[in-house]
C-alpha positions in Angstrom: 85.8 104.2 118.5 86.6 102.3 115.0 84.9 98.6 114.9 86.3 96.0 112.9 83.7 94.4 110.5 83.6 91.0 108.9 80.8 91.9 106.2 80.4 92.3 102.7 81.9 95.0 101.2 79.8 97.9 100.3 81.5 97.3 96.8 80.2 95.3 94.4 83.3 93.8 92.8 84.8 91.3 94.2 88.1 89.6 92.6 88.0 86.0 91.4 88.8 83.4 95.1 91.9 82.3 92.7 93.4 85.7 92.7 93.1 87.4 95.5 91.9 83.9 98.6 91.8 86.4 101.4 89.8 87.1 104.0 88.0 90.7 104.2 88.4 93.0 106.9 86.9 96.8 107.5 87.4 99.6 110.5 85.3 102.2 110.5 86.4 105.5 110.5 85.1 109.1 110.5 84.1 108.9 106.4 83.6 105.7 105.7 84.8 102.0 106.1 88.4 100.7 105.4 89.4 97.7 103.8 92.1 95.5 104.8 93.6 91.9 104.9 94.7 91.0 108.2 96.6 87.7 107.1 99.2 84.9 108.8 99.0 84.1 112.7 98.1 86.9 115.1 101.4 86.3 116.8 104.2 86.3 114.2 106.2 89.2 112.8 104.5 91.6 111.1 104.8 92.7 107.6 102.6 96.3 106.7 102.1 96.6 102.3 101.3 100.1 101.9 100.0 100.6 98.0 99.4 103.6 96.0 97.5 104.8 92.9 95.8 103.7 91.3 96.1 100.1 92.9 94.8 98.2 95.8 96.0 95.3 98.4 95.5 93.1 95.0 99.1 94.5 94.0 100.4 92.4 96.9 98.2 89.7 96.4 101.4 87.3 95.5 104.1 88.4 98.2 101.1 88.2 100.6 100.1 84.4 99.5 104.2 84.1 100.4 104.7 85.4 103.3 101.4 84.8 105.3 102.7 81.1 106.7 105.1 82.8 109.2 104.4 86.3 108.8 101.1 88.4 109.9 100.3 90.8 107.2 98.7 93.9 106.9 97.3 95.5 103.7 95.2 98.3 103.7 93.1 99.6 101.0 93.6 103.0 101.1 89.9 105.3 101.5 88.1 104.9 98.2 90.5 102.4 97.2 90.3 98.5 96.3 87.2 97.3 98.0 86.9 100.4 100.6 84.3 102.5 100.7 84.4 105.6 98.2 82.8 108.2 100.2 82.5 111.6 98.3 84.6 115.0 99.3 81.8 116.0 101.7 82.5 112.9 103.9 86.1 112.6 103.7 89.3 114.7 103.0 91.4 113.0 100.2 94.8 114.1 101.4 97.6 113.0 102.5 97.8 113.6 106.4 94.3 112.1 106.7 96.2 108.8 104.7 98.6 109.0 107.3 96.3 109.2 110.0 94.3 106.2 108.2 97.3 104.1 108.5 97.5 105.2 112.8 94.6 104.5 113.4 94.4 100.6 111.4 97.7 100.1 113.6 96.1 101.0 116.8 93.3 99.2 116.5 95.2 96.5 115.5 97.4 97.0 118.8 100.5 97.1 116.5 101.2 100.9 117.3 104.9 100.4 118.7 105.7 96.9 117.8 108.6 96.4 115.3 107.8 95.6 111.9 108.6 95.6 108.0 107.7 98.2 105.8 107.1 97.6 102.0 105.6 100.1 99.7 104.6 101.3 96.6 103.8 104.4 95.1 102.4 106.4 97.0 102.6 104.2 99.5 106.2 105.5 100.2 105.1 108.7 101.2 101.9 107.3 103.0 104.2 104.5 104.8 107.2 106.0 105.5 105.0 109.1 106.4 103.5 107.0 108.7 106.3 105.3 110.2 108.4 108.6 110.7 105.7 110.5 112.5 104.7 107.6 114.5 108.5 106.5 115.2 107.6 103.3 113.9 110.5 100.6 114.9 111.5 99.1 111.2 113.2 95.8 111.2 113.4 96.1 107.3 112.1 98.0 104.4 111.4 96.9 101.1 111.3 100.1 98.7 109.4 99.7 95.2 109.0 102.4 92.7 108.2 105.1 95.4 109.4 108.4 96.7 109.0 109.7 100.2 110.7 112.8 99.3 110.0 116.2 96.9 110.7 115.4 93.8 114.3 115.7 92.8 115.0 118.5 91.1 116.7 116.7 88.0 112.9 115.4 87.4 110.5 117.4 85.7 106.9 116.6 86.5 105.6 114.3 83.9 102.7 115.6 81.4 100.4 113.1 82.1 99.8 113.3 85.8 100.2 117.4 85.4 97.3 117.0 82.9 95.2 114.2 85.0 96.0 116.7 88.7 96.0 119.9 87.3 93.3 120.8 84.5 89.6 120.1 84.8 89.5 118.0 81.6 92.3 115.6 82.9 89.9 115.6 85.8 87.0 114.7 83.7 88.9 111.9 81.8 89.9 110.1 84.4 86.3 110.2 86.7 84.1 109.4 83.3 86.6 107.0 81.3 88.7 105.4 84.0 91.7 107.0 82.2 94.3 106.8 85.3 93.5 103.3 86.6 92.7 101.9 83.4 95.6 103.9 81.3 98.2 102.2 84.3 96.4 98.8 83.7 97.8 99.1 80.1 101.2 101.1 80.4 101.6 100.0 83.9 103.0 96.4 83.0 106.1 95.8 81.2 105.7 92.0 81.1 102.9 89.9 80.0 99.8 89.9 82.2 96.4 88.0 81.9 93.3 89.8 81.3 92.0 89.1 84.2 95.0 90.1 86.2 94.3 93.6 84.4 90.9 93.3 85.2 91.4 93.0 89.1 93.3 96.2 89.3 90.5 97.9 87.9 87.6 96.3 88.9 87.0 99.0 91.6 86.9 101.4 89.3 84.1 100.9 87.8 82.0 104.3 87.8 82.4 107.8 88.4 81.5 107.7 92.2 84.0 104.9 92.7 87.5 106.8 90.5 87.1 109.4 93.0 90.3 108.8 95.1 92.0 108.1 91.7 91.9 111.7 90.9 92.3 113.2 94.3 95.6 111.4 94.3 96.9 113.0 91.8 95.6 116.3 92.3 97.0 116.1 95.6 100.3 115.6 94.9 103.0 118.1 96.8 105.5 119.6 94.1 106.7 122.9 96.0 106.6 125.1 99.3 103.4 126.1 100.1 101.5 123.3 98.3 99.0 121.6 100.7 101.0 118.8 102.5 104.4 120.1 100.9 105.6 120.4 104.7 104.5 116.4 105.0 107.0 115.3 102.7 110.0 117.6 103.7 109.6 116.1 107.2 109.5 113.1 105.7 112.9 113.2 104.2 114.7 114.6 107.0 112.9 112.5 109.7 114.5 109.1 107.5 117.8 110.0 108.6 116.7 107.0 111.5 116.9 104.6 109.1 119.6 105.0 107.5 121.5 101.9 108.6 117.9 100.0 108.7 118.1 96.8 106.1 116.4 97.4 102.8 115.9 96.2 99.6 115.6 98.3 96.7 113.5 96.6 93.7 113.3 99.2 90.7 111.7 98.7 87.0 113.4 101.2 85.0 110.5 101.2 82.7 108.5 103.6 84.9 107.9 107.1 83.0 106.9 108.6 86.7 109.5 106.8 89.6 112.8 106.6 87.3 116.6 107.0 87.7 116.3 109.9 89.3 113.8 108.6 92.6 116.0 106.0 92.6 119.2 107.6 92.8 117.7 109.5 95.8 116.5 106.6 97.3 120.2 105.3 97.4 121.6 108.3 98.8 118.9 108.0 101.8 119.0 104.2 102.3 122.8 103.7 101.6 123.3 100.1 102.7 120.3 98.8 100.6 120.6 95.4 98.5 119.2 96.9 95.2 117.7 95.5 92.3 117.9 97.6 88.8 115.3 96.3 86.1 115.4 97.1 82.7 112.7 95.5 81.6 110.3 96.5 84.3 107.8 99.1 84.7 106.2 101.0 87.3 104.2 97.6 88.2 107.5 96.1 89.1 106.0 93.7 91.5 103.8 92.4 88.9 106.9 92.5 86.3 108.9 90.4 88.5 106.5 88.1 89.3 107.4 84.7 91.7 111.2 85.1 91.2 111.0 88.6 92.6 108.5 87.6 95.5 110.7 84.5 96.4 113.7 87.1 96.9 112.0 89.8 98.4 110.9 86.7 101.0 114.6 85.8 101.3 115.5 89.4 101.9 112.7 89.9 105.0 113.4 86.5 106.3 117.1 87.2 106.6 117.2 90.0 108.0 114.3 88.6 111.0 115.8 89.0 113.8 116.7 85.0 115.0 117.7 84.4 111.8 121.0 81.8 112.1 124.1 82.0 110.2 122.8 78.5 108.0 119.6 80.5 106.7 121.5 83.2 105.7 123.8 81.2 103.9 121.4 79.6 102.3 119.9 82.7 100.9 
């Protein structure tokens, strides 16, 4: 039975209290200890931040720091992610059904399994979340869609060279374990605005050694790209199985700067989510969150409090 822990992390890094003024949480599970934040009151709507790769719940720090007054939120560090443990490939599967069973398992022991809530993701996160949320016929209020895909790749994209080398060759594999190259290469590219140093630092703080870039590699190495590849069948059911929410409320916030998730995701994305408010960026990258900083927060908060269910006619004029 997972146990909820209120310890140190086994990590040593720890971002600085002005960053990231949470309060840590872990479940155990069958590998190794998840992180999460478990923030706002116990009893209010809640909001689940799914990240992806190579960041942690520190990507949400900001919309989280929003939100948390009315909302309950829920941000996971995905297995040998952020400040979760980093158990080696003897002790844990790095794939994606076992991150979709992660995510089941947080939510049942959180006795949210069932309850209506808002969806925001990133990354992989998309595939992770809505993965999630379309096996477990999740009721979504809302959805708030950043530079993700939850889909097979469309066919107008061709897979970029970078993550081909990083997945697929054993030197890319090599670069990114001994010289951070993923997480440390998306702290630099990553952002398309100006960022502090220690901004950069917090998304790769827990990175720091070749035990701890595990999952940063078996991210990419694990990603789906035909019929037959290992969770290839995951994804396609994915897409079909988010025909439910179609007419669901979403907001689309894109940075058209991102060399991976570009036109093309996007232009999916509005096929699947045709009623969603979206946001095109020029000037923003993959980080787009980050990019958009408390302007884009402040309207994604709009966007989720507008469409809460309750929510009068004067609020959402005033929106």
């Amino acid at each position: 039975m997972p146990v909820d822990h209120r310890a140190e992390s086994a990590n040593a890094y720890r971002p600085p209290e002005n960053l990231y003024p949470f309060e840590s949480h872990w479940l155990d599970l069958d590998g190794g200890r998840l992180h999460y934040l478990d923030e706002g009151p116990r009893d209010a709507p809640v909001v689940l931040m799914v990240h992806g790769n190579p960041t942690w719940s520190f990507y949400y720090r900001n919309l989280v720091k929003a939100l948390r007054g009315r909302y309950r939120c829920i941000v996971p560090d995905h297995m040998g992610c952020g400040l979760s443990d980093k158990p080696d490939d003897e002790h844990y599967p790095y794939q994606l059904e076992r991150r979709i069973d992660d995510i089941d398992a947080l939510m049942k022991h959180l006795g949210l399994a069932g309850q209506p809530l808002t969806l925001v993701v990133h990354d992989w996160g998309g595939m992770i979340g809505f993965g999630w949320a379309t096996r477990a016929g999740a009721e979504l209020r809302q959805c708030v869609v950043l530079n993700t895909a939850a889909f097979p790749m469309p066919e107008s994209k061709r897979f970029p060279l970078a993550l081909w080398f990083a997945g697929r060759t054993s030197l890319g594999a090599f670069a990114v374990r001994a010289f951070n190259a993923f997480s440390g290469g998306a702290a630099r590219i990553g952002f398309k605005q100006p960022v502090s140093k220690e901004v950069r630092a917090g998304y790769v703080g827990p990175y720091d050694s070749w035990d701890n870039r595990i999952a940063t590699v078996r991210f990419v190495q694990d990603i789906p790209l035909k019929p037959g590849d290992r969770g290839y069948d995951i994804v396609e059911r994915t897409e079909q199985d988010l025909s439910r929410y179609r007419q669901t409320p979403a907001m689309i916030a894109w940075g058209l700067r991102d060399f991976v998730f570009d036109h093309h995701f996007l232009a999916r994305w509005e096929q699947i989510l045709p009623q969603a408010e979206v946001e095109r960026h020029e000037d923003y990258g993959h980080y787009v969150l980050e990019d958009g900083g408390e302007a884009l927060v402040e309207r994604i908060t709009q966007f989720i409090e507008r469409h809460e269910p309750g929510a009068d006619a004067a609020t959402v004029a005033g929106t």
